[in-house]
TORNU-442560 format. One record per residue: residue number from 1; x, y, z of N, C-alpha, C in turn. Coordinates in steps of 0.02 Angstrom, whole numbers, plus 50000, padded with zeros to 5 digits. Each point is the difference from the previous one (the first is absolute). Layout:
N
NUM,X,Y,Z,X,Y,Z,X,Y,Z
...
// end
This chain:
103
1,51188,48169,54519,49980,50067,49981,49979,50038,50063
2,50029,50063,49994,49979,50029,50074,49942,50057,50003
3,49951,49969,50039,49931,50047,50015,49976,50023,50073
4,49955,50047,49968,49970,50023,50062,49923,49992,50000
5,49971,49985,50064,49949,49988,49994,49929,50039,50043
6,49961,50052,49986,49960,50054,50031,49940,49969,50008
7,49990,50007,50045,49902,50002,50004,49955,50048,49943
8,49938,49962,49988,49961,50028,49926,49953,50030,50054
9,49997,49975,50069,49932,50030,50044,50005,50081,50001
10,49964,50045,49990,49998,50069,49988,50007,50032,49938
11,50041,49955,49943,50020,50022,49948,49957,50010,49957
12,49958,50064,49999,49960,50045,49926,49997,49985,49948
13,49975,49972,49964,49997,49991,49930,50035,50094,49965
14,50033,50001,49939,50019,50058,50006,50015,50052,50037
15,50019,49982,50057,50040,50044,50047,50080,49970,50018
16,50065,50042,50001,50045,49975,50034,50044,49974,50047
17,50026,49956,50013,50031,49999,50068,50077,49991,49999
18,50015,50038,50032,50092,50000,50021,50004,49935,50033
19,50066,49960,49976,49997,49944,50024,50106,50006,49984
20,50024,49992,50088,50077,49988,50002,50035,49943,49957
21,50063,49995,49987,50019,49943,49974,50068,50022,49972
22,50045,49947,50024,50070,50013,49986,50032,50046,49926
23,49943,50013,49983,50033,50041,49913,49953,50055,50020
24,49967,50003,50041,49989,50098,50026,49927,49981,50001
25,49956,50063,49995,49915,49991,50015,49979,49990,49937
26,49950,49962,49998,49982,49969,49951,49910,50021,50006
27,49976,50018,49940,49910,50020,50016,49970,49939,49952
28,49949,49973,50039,49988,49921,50010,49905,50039,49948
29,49974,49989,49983,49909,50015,49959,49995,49914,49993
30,49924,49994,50013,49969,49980,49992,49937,50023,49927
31,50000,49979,49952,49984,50044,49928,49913,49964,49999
32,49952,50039,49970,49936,49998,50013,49975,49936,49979
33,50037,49965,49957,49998,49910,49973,50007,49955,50067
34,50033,50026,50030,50034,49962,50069,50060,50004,49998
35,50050,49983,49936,50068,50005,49990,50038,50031,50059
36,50063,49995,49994,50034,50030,50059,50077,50000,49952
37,50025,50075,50010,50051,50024,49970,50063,50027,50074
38,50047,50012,49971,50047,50028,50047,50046,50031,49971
39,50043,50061,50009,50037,50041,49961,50020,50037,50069
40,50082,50022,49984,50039,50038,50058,49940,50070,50007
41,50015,50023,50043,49934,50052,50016,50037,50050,49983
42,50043,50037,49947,50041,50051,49968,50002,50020,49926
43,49971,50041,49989,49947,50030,49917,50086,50012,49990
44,50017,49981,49927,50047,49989,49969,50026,50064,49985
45,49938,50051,50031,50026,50094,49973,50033,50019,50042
46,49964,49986,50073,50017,50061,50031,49995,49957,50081
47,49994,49956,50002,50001,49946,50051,49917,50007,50039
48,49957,50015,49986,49925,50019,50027,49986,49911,50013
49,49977,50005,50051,49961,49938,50036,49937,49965,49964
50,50046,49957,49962,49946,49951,49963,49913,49990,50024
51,50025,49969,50065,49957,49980,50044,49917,50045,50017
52,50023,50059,50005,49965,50066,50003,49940,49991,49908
53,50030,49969,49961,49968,50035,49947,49938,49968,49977
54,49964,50029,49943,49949,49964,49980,50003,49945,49935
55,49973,49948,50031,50017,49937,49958,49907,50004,49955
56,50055,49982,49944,49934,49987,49930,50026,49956,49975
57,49956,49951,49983,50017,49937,49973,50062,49986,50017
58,50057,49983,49943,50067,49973,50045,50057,50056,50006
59,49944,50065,50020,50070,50049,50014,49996,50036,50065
60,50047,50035,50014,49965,50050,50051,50048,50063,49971
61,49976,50047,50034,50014,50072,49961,49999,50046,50064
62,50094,50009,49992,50031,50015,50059,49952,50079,50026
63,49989,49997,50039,49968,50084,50047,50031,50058,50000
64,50078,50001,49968,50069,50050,50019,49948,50058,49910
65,50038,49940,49949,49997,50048,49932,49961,49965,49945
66,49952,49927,50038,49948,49971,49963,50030,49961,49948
67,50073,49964,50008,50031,49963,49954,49962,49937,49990
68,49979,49957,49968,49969,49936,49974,50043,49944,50004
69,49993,49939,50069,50052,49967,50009,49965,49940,49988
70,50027,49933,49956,49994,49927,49974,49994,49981,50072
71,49933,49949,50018,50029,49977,50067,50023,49908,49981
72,50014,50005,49938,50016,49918,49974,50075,50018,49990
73,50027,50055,49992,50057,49986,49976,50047,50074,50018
74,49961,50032,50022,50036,50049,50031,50022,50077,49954
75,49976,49986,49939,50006,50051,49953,49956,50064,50002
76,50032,50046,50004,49973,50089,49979,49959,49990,49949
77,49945,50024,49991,49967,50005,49935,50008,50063,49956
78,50018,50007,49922,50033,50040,49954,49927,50069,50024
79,50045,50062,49997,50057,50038,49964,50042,49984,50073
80,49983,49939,50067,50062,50038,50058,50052,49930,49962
81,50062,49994,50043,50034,49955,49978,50037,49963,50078
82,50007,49966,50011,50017,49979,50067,49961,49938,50010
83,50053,49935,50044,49960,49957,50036,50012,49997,50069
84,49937,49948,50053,50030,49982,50056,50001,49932,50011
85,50049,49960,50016,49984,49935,50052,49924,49964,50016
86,49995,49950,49946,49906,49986,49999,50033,49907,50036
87,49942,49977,50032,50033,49915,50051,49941,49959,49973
88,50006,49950,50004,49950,49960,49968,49973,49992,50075
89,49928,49975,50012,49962,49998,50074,49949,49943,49989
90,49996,49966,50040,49931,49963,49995,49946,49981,50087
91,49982,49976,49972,49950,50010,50063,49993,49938,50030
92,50028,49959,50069,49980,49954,50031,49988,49996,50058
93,49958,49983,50024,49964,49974,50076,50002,50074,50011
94,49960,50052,49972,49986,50064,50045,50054,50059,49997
95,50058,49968,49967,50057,50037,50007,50019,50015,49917
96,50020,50055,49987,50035,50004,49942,50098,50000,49998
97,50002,49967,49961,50077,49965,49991,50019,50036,49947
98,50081,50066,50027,50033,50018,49960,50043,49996,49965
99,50018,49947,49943,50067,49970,49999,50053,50083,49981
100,50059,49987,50037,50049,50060,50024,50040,49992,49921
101,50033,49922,49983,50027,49989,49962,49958,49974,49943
102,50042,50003,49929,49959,49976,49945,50051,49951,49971
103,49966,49914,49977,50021,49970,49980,50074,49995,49929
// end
């Protein structure tokens, strides 16, 4: 399975980080539980920088037009309609692990 693997040192609890990777930029949260989510950094509307937005519980809510994005699964929340690219991540030795591919 092919991953990438970022440093957690600097990483904000609810704040985002742009993080490269062969399927384009990807915005990496750290969620106020500790959890750690990852989703392409491109709001399913209008392409607004995931990364940039404000995360509540498991969403963040793009900064462009305030769309409500799943950070488990990548889903728009109703009345918008749209998804993005959500990676499963986990956390070892300091580093969070993005798997690229899904089983």
């Amino acid at each position: 399975m092919k991953s990438i693997r970022v440093p957690l040192s600097g990483l904000i609890p609810l704040q985002g980080r742009r993080v490269e990777s062969p399927l384009g930029e990807l915005a990496l949260f750290r969620l106020s539980d500790g959890g750690l989510r990852a989703v392409l950094n491109s709001c399913p509307h209008k392409g607004g920088s995931l990364a940039e937005g404000i995360v509540s519980g498991d969403f963040v809510f793009c900064t462009q037009h305030d769309w409500k994005i799943c950070l488990k699964d990548g889903e728009a929340q109703a009345p918008d309609k749209g998804c993005v690219k959500a990676f499963t991540v986990r956390a070892e030795g300091g580093d969070a692990i993005i798997e690229l591919e899904q089983s």
